[in-house]
C-alpha positions as CSV (number, residue, x, y, z in Angstrom):
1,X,126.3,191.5,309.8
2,X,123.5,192.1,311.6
3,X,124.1,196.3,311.3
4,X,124.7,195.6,307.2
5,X,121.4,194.0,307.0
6,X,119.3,196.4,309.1
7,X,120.7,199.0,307.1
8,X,119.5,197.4,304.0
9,X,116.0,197.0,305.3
10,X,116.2,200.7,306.1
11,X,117.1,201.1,302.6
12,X,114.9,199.3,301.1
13,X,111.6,200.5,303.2
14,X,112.6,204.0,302.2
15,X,112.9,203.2,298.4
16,X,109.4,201.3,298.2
17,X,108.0,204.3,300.2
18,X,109.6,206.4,297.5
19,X,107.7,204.5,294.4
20,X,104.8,204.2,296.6
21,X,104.6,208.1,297.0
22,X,105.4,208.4,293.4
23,X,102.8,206.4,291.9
24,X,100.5,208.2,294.3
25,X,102.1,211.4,292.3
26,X,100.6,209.8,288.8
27,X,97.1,208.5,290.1
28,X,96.3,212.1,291.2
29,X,98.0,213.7,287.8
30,X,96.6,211.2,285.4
31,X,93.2,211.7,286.9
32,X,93.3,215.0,286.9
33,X,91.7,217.0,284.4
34,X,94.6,219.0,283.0
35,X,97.8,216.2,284.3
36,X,100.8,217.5,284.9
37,X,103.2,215.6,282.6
38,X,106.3,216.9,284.0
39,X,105.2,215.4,287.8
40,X,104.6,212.4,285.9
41,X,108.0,212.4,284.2
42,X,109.8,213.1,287.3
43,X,108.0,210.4,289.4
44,X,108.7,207.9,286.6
45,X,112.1,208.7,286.9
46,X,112.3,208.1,290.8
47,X,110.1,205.0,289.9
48,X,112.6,203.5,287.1
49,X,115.5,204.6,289.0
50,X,114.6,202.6,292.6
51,X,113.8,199.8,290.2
52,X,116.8,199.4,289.0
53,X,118.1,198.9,292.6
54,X,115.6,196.6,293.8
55,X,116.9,193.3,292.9
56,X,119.7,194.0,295.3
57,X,117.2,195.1,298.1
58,X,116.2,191.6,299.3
59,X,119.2,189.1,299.5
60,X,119.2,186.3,302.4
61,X,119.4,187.6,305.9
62,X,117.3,190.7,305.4
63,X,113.7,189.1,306.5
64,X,111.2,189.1,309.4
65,X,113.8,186.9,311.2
66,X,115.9,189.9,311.4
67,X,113.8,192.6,312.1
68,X,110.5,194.8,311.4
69,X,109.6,194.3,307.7
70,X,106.9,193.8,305.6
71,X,108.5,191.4,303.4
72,X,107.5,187.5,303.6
73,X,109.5,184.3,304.3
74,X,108.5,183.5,300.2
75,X,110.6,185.8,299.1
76,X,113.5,183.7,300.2
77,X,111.9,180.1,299.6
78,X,110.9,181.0,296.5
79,X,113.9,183.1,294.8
80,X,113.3,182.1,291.3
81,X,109.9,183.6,291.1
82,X,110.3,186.2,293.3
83,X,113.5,187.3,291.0
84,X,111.4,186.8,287.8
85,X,108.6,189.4,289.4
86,X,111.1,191.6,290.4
87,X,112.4,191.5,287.1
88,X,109.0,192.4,285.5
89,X,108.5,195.2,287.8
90,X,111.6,196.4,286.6
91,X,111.1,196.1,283.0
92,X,107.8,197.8,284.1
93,X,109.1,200.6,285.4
94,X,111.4,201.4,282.3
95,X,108.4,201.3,280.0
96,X,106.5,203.7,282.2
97,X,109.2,206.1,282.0
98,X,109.8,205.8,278.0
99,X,105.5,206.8,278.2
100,X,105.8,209.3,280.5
101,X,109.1,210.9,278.3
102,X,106.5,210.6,275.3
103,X,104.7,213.2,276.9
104,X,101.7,211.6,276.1
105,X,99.0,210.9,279.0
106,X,96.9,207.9,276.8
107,X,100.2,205.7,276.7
108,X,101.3,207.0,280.1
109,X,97.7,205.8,281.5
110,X,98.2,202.3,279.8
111,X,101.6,202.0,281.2
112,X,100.9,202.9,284.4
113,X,98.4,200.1,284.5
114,X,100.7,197.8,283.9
115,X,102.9,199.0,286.0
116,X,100.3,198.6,289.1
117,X,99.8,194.7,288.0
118,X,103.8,194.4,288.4
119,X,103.5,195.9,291.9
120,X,100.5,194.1,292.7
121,X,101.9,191.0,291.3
122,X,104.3,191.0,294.2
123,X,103.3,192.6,296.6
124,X,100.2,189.9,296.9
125,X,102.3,187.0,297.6
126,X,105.1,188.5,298.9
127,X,104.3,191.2,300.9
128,X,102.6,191.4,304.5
129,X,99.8,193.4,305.2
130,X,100.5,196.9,307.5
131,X,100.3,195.9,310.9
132,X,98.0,198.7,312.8
C-alpha cells in the first residue's frame, strides 16, 4: 500500500543517514592523530548491521513515483546490477567491520577505502543529487 511503501522510504532514508553519519564517524577518527578505535568499531557495526538490511530497502513501488526520495528510476530498470552493487556494499561493509574488530587503524584505513568505492559505486548511478 501506499502507507507500507512510504514507511519503507522512511526507513530507508533514516538507515542511509545512519551509515552516512557513521562513516563521517571514521573519516574524522582515522584522520585523527590518536583514532579512536572503539568509535570506529561501533560505527562499523551500525554500518554492517544497516547493510545487512539494505537489500530489502528498495523493492518496486518505493521510488520517485511514490514520493520524496533520492533514489533513481535505475534502480528498478536495472535490478540485476543494482542487486549485485548492493551486494558488494554489503560484503563491504562486513570486511570493514572484521578491520575495525582487528583493532588495527592500517587495515581499518584500507577497508574503509573500499568501502567508500562500494558506496560511491552506487550512489553515482543510482542516486540523485540533494535538491537545495
Amino acid at each position: 500500500s501506499g502507507e507500507q511503501a512510504k514507511a519503507l522510504m522512511d526507513e530507508r532514508h533514516e538507515g542511509m543517514e545512519d551509515i552516512g553519519d557513521a562513516f563521517k564517524v571514521v573519516g574524522r577518527e582515522t584522520k585523527a592523530d590518536s583514532p579512536d578505535i572503539a568509535a570506529i568499531q561501533q560505527a562499523a557495526a551500525t554500518i554492517a548491521g544497516l547493510a545487512e538490511k539494505s537489500s530489502g530497502w528498495f523493492p518496486p513501488g518505493t521510488g520517485p513515483d511514490v514520493g520524496k526520495t533520492r533514489a533513481k528510476p535505475e534502480i528498478w530498470q536495472k535490478p540485476e546490477d543494482f542487486a549485485a552493487k548492493d551486494d558488494s556494499f554489503q560484503k563491504a561493509a562486513q570486511s570493514f567491520k572484521a578491520a575495525a574488530d582487528s583493532g588495527d587503524i592500517e587495515a581499518i584505513k584500507a577497508q574503509a577505502g573500499e568501502l567508500g568505492k562500494a558506496c560511491k559505486a552506487c550512489h553515482e548511478p543510482y542516486r540523485a543529487p540533494e535538491k537545495d
